[in-house]
C-alpha positions, -999 to +999 in steps of 0.1 A: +750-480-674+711-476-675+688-505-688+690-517-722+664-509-748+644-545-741+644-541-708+631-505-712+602-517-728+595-550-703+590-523-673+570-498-690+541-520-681+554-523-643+557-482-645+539-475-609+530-509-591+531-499-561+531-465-545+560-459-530+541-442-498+512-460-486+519-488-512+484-489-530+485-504-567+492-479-594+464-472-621+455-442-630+483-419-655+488-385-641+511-381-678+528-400-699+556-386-716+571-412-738+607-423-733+631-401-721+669-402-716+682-392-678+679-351-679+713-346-669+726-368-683+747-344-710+768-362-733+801-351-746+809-349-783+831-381-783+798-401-775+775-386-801+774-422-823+767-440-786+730-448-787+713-435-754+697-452-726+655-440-723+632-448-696+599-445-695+585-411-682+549-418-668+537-402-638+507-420-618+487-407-590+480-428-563+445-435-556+447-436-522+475-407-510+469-390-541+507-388-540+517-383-578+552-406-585+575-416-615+585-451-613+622-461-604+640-471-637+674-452-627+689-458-594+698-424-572+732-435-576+732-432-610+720-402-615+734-384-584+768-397-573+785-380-602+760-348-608+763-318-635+740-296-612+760-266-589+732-247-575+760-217-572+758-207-609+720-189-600+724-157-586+688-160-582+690-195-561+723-179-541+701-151-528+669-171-519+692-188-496+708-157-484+675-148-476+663-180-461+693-182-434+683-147-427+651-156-417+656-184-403+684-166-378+658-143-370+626-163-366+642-193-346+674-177-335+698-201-340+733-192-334+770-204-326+751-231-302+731-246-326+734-273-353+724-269-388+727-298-412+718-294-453+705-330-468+720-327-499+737-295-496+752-291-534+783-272-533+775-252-498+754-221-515+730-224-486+751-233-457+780-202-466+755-179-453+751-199-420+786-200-418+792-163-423+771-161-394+792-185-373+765-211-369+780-245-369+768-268-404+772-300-417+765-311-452+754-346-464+753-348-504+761-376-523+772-367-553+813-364-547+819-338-570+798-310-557+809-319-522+840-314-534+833-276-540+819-270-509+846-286-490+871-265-508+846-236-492+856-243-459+821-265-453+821-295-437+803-324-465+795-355-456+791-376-490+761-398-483+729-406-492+706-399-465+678-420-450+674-434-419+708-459-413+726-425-421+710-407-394+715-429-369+751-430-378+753-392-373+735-396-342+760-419-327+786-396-336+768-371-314+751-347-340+714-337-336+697-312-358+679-283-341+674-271-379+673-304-407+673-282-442+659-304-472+655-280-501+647-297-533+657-332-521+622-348-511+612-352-544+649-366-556+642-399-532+623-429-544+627-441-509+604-415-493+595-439-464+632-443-454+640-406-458+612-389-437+623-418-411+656-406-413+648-370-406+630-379-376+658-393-363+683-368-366+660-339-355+670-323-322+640-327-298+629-292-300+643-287-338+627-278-366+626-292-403+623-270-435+622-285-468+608-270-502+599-284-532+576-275-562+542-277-555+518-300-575+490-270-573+509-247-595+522-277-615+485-287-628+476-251-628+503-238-651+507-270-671+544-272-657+550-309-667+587-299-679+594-306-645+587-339-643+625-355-649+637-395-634+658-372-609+619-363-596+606-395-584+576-378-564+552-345-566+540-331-539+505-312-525+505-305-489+471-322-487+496-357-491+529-343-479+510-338-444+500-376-446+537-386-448+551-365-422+523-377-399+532-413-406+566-410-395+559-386-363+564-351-374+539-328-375+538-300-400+534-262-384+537-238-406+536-232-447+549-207-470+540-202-511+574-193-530+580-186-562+608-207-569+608-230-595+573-220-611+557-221-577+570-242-546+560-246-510+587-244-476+564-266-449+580-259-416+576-294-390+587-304-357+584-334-339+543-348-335+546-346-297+564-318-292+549-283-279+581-261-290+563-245-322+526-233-324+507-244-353+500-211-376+470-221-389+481-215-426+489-258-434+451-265-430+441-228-452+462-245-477+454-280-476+417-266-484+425-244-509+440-272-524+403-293-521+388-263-537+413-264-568+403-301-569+439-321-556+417-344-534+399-357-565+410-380-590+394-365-622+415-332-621+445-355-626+432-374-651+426-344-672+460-329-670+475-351-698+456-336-728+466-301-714+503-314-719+499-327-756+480-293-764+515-274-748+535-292-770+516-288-803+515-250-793+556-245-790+562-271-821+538-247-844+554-215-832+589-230-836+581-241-872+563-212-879+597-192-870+617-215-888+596-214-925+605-177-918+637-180-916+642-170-885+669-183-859+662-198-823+683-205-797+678-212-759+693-204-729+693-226-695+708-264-703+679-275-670+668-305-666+632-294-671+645-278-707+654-317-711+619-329-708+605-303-727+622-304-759+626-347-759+587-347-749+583-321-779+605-342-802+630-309-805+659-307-818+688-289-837+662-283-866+642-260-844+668-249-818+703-245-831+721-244-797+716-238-758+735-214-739+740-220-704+766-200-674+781-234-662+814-246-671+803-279-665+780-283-690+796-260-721+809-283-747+784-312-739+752-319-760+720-318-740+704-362-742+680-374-762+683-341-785+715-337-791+715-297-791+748-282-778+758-264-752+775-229-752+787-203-732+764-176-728+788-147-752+779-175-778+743-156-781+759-120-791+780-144-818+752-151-833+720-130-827+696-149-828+659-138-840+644-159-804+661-172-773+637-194-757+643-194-719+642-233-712+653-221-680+617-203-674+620-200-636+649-174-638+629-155-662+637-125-648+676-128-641+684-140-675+666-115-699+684-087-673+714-113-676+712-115-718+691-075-722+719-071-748+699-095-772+673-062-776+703-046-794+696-069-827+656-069-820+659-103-807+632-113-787+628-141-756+602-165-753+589-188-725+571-219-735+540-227-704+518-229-699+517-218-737+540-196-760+547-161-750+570-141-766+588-112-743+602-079-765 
């Protein structure tokens, strides 16, 4: 499993070669943050003497796409095809796609004629809601587990990785898709080229594809670097995103700004030579707004790594602070970005005592790298704690509504970027 530690260090040098797009060399560091053990990668209590596999975590930018990457140290299979991740424990996540199929139903009108298909669909809490709706669906997620759960929801899963040899397969078998859905997969593929391909493919000749992902604009301009994990090989702006869809024949039409994840976009495409959807005008408003904020040139990356050290000596001092004063932290939201964070940070039980986190799947287990534990979230009113740190920062909102009860011992929440803030 994984690499061992010498050949860790023999391919830290090798860390971006090539970029995986356009396939320019690899110079310049976007950040670097150290070694770092698979984020979800949670380890049960039986393996605690087990020393853990770390790969190097350095992001480059490529000097020619500007695309910004993580090198490949951990295959997809082995961090997907067994996966701790159901996206139906967020009430928040369930309702943005409750409102997404909602949307989409009423901008593009799809209905029981139409074909929707989910790249990696997690267990079905996007495609339900097309279902309710009697719109025919097809997942394809590789991780057998959480296709599993959405089976048992009555979904159809294919478990596959995707990329173009799977969409032609799906092809044959006579499925087009007049809507290809890839939320929060694009940046999960070190084989971008292949994927995009693969989309092309399987999209029906007037279909449309929506994907989101976090953008690399709010990224640099909250200091957001927690979610930069090995399950992220890529970080997207839609100034390079554009360039890779055009590559492979699919035009981009349309753009929205969420704020999921800390700040993501939804870029709507369709086939390059189609005429089916009218281009809104708001890709190109964005793609220079993202000029302006300085994406197309190299020094605003460069500068992004000191920001990062400067986070972490921030949330170290306030932890230790809190700690001299004898006062208790814990955190909620066992993410994959709470991963990074406190391993970049060198966090651990000393600081924060325990996480607390709604999935079954992950009480019990000790977050990697740091070794903190993992609770259920009744765990909190146990034990009061003076902070609860919200590792989880993107569900701000629905977990201090979630935990309001820790206001009844004057405990206080805190979110750490892009610097320490501490909510009453």
């Amino acid at each position: 499993m994984g690499l061992g530690a010498a050949a860790v260090e023999g391919l830290v040098s090798a860390a971006g070669s090539a970029c995986r797009f356009c396939s320019a060399p690899l110079t310049q560091t976007f950040v670097d943050l150290g070694l770092s053990p698979l984020a979800n990668s949670l380890v049960a209590e039986e393996d605690l003497g087990r020393e853990e596999t770390r790969y190097p975590l350095h992001a480059y930018v490529c000097g020619e796409c500007l695309l910004v990457q993580l090198g490949e140290f951990a295959s997809p299979q082995e961090i997907f095809e067994d996966y701790v991740y159901f996206s139906s424990y967020s009430d928040t996540w369930v309702e943005h796609a409750r409102r997404y199929v909602e949307q989409m139903v009423g901008r593009f009108g799809f209905d029981t004629e139409s074909s929707v298909v989910e790249i990696a669909s997690n267990d079905g809490y996007l495609l339900q809601w097309f279902v309710e709706r009697g719109v025919p669906v097809l997942g394809v997620e590789p991780a057998a587990n959480v296709a599993a759960a959405a089976q048992e929801k009555g979904i159809p899963t294919v478990v596959r990785f995707f990329g173009e040899a799977a969409a032609r397969d799906l092809v044959a078998e006579g499925r087009r898709a007049d809507l290809l859905i890839g939320n929060n997969v694009l940046a999960h593929v070190p084989a971008l080229n292949d994927f995009v391909a693969g989309m092309k493919v399987l999209l029906a000749a007037d279909g449309v594809v929506t994907t989101e992902f976090p953008h690399l604009l709010r990224l640099v301009e909250e200091t957001e670097f927690d979610t930069i994990y090995h399950e992220h090989f890529s970080y997207f702006s839609a100034l390079t995103l554009e360039r890779v869809f055009a590559a492979h024949g699919l035009r981009l039409f349309d753009v929205e700004e969420l704020p999921t994840h800390g700040g993501s976009l939804r870029i709507y495409a369709t086939h390059a030579e189609g005429e089916a959807h009218e281009d809104t005008g708001r890709v190109r408003e964005l793609v220079e707004r993202e000029r302006a904020a300085g994406l197309a040139d190299l020094a605003t990356y460069s500068r992004f790594d000191e920001r990062v050290r400067e986070v972490r000596q921030g949330l170290r001092e306030f932890l230790e602070a809190a700690r001299a004063e004898e006062r208790s932290v814990a955190a909620y939201g066992a993410a994959a970005k709470g991963v990074t964070l406190l391993n970049y940070c060198g966090i651990g039980p000393d600081l924060v005592e325990y996480v607390a986190d709604r999935s079954p799947h992950k009480q019990g287990l000790y977050l990697p790298g740091v070794r903190i534990p993992i609770h259920a979230p009744e765990h909190v009113a146990e034990t009061k704690p003076d902070y609860l740190l919200l590792l989880a920062w993107n569900l701000k909102d629905e977990i201090i509504e979630q935990m309001s009860h820790v206001r009844e011992w004057g405990g206080r929440y805190v979110t750490p970027l892009p610097e320490v803030v501490v909510h009453e």
